[in-house]
C-alpha positions as CSV (number, residue, x, y, z in Angstrom):
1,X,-14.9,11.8,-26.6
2,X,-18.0,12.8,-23.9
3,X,-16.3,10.1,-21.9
4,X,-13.0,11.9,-21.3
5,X,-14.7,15.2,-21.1
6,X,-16.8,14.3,-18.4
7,X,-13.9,12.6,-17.2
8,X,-11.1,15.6,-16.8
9,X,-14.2,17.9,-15.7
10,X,-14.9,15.5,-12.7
11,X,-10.8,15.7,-12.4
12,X,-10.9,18.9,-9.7
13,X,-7.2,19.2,-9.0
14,X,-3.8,19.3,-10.3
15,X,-2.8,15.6,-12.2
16,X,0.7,15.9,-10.6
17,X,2.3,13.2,-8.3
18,X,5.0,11.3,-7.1
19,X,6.0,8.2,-7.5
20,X,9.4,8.4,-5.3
21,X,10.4,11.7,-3.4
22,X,13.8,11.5,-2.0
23,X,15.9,14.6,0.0
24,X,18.3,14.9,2.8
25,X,16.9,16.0,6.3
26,X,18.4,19.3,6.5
27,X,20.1,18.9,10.3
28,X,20.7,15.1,10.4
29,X,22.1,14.8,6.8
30,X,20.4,11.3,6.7
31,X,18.9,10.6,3.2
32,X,15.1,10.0,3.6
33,X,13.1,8.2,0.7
34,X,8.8,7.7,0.2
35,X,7.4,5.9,-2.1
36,X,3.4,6.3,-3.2
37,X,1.4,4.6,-5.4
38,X,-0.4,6.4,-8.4
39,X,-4.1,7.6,-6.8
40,X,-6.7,6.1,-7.9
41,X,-8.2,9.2,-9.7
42,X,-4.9,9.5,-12.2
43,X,-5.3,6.1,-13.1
44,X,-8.6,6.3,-13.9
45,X,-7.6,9.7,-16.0
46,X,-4.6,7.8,-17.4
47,X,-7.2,5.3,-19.0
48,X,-9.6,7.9,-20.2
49,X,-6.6,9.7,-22.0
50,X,-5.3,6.1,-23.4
51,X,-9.1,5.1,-24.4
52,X,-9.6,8.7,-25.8
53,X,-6.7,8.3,-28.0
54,X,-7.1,4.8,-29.2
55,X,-10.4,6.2,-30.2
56,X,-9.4,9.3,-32.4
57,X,-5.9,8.1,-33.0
58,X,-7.0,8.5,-36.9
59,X,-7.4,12.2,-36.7
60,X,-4.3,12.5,-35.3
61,X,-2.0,14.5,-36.9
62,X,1.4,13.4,-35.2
């Protein structure tokens, strides 16, 4: 749709993230954990994908 076109074209960087990144510090050997919530630009891609789909899911051919 014109909707999620516009929408990945105004999406100006990788759609990669993290929810939970966990490693161990490399001198201490203590286990270290962060946690971030989904930015508001992927969930607002995430929606145009789903809306996109729901839209055309008839010409799918899955």
């Amino acid at each position: 749709s014109e909707a999620f076109i516009n929408t990945l074209r105004g999406f100006d960087r990788q759609a990669l993230h993290a929810t939970m990144l966990r490693l161990y510090h490399p001198i201490s050997g203590i286990q270290m954990e962060w946690h971030a919530p989904l930015p508001q630009d992927m969930v607002d891609l995430i929606n145009a994908l789903k809306a996109d789909t729901e839209e055309f899911k008839d010409q799918m051919d899955w």
